[in-house]
N, C-alpha and C positions, 0 to 999 in steps of 0.2 A: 676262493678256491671251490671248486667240482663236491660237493660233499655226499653222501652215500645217495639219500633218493635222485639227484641230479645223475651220481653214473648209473643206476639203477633204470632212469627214464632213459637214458644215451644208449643202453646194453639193450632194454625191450623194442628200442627202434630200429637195433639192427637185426632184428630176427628176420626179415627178407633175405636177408644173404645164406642163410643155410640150405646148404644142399647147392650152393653156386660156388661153381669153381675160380679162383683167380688164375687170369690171364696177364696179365703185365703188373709190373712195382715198378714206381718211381720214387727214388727218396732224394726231394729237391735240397734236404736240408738235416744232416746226418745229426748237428749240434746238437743234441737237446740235453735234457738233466744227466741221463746216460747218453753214450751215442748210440744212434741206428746202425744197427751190426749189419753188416754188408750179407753176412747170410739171410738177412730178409727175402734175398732175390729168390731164397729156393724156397719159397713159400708159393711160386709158380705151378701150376698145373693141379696147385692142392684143393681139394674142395671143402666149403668149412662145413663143421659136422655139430659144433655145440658151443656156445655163447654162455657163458656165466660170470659171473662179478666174486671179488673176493676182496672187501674192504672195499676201496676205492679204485679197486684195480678191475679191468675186463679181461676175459681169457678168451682169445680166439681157437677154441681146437679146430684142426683142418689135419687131414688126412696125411699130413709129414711131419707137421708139428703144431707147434703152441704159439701164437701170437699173446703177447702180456702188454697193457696197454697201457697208461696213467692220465689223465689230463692235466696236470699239474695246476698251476695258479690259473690259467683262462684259457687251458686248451678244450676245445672240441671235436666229433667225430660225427659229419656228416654223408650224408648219403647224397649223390649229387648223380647228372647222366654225364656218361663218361664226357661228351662234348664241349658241356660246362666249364668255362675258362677259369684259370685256375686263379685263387686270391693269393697276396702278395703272401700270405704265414703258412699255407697249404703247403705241409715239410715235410707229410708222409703221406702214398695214393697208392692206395692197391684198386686194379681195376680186374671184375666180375665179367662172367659171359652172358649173364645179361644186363648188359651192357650199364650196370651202375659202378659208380667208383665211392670205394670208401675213404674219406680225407681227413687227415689229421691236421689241424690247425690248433695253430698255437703260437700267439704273439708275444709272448713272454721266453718259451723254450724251457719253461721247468716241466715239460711233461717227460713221458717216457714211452718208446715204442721198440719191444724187444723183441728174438726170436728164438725160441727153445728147442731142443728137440727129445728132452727130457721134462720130468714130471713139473709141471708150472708151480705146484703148492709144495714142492720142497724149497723153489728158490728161496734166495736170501732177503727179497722184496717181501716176501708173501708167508713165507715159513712161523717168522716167529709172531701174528696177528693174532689177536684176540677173539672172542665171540662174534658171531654176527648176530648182531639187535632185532632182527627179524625172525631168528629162529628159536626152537625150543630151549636150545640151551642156552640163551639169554633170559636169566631169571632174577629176581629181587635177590633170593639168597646168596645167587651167584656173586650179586656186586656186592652184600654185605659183607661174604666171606673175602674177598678180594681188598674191602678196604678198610679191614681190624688192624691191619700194619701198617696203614698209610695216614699220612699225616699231613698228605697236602690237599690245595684248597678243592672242593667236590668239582667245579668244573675241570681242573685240570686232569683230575681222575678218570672223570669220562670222555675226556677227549683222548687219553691214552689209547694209542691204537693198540698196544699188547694187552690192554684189559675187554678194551670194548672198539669195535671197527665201526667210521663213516662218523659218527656223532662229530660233527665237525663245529664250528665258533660259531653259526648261527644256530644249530638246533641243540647245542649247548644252554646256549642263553634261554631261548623257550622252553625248553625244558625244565630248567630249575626256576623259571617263574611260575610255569602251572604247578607246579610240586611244593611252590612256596618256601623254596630254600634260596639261602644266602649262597649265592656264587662262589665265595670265600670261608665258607664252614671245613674245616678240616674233614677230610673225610671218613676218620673211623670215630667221630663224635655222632655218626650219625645215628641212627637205631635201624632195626628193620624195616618199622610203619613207616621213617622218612623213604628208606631205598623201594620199597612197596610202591609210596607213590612214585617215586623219582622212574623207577621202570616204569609205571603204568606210559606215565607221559612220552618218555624216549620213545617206545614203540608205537605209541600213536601220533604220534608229532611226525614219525618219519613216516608212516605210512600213507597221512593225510596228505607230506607235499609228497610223495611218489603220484598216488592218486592225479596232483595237480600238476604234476611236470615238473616237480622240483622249483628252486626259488631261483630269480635272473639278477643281479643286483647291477652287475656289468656285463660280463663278458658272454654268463652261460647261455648257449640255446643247443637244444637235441640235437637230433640226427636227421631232423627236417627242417632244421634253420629255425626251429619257434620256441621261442621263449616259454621259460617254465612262471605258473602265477600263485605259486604258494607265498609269494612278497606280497600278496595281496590280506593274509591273514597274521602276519608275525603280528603278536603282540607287544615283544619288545625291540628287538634286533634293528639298529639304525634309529631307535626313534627316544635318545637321549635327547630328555628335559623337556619332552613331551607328557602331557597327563597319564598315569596309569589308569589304564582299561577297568579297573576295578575299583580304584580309592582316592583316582585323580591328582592324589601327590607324584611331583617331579620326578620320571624314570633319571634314575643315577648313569653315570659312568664310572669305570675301573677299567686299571690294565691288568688283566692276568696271562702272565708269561707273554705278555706283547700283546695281548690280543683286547680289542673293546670288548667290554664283557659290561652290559645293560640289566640293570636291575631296582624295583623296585622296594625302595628301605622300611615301608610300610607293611608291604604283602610279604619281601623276604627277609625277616628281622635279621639283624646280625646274631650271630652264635656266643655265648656268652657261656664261658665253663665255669 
């Protein structure tokens, strides 16, 4: 799945379209995790005015309303010339006056492509999300006071989108290896110097793959069809029972809440009360 610095690279690519107006919608493919609301069509004639991301989500403001976007498991949002024959999962296409077309692809269909015409951060998508890890108010204290009552495992914590937005299963796992924490430590046994490091890393882990285009494992590529190459630096992510980068004993596996979750039992001891 699309994790924060992947939509974050997908949103800075389509900064061409501002200030272009759409001329024609076509939604070949209404299915998706929500459906595509037919008043899509009156996003015609609007011109888009401001581009921002919140979580995992993109905001199209244009001049009638609000496009809310999601990529769900492997969707994408390409920039393409309108002429460009369309691929078989291309399910949503708004085309621009000059003359590029923006497209939604999506082979899976758990994404989302909505249209508002009220406030987009009141929605019920978007409303009750946590911090953005990029900003000020993402702080060590912030997640230590957050997780004095929590008693589940520190990854799942920080994948909580109502505590913390984007930190999604792959920059979870890097994260708590550079920070030298157990995946599975309860979260309010942690102290502050742990959540200290624990943010240091979060926001420089996401900002290193923004930097590189975010990470492609399968499906992602931007909004120019190219793949993101921060897969090229993970230190643990996909790479169970390979040497640790550090102390060369066997990177482990776990499942936490379903998900691989890679870790080092040397570098991240287990938590012991």
């Amino acid at each position: 799945m699309p994790e924060l610095p992947e939509v974050e690279t997908t949103k800075q690519g389509l900064l061409p379209l501002l200030n272009q107006t759409v001329i024609a919608v076509d939604i070949r493919q209404p299915s998706l995790r929500q459906p595509v609301p037919t008043q899509l069509h009156d996003i015609c004639d609007a011109t888009c005015l401001e581009l921002s991301r919140r979580g995992k989500y993109i905001i199209l403001k244009t001049s009638k309303g609000f496009a809310i976007i999601h990529l769900g498991m492997s969707g994408s949002l390409r920039l393409t010339q309108q002429a460009e024959p369309y691929r078989k999962h291309d399910h949503v296409i708004l085309t621009f006056n000059n003359g590029q077309s923006l497209r939604f692809h999506d082979p899976r269909r758990f994404g989302v492509f909505l249209w508002l015409t009220s406030d987009p951060f009141a929605h019920p998508l978007i409303a009750s999300l946590g911090v953005e890890p990029l900003e000020d108010s993402f702080t060590a204290d912030y997640l230590f006071k957050k997780s004095r009552t929590k008693k589940i495992a520190i990854k799942k914590f920080i994948m909580d989108s109502h505590i913390v937005v984007g930190v999604g299963n792959i920059y979870a796992n890097e994260a708590l290896f550079a920070a030298k924490i157990h995946p599975l430590t309860p979260s309010n046994q942690l102290n502050i110097a742990d959540y200290q490091r624990l943010h240091h890393h979060i926001y420089h882990i996401l900002q290193a793959a923004i930097i590189r285009g975010g990470t492609t494992l399968r499906d992602f590529v931007n909004s120019q069809g190219e793949m993101g190459y921060f897969q090229q630096e993970l230190m643990v992510y996909g790479k169970e029972g390979k040497p640790c980068i550090i102390c060369q004993s066997p990177l482990q596996l776990v499942r936490i809440n379903n998900r691989s979750t890679i870790y080092c039992s040397q570098c991240q001891p287990a938590f012991c009360s």
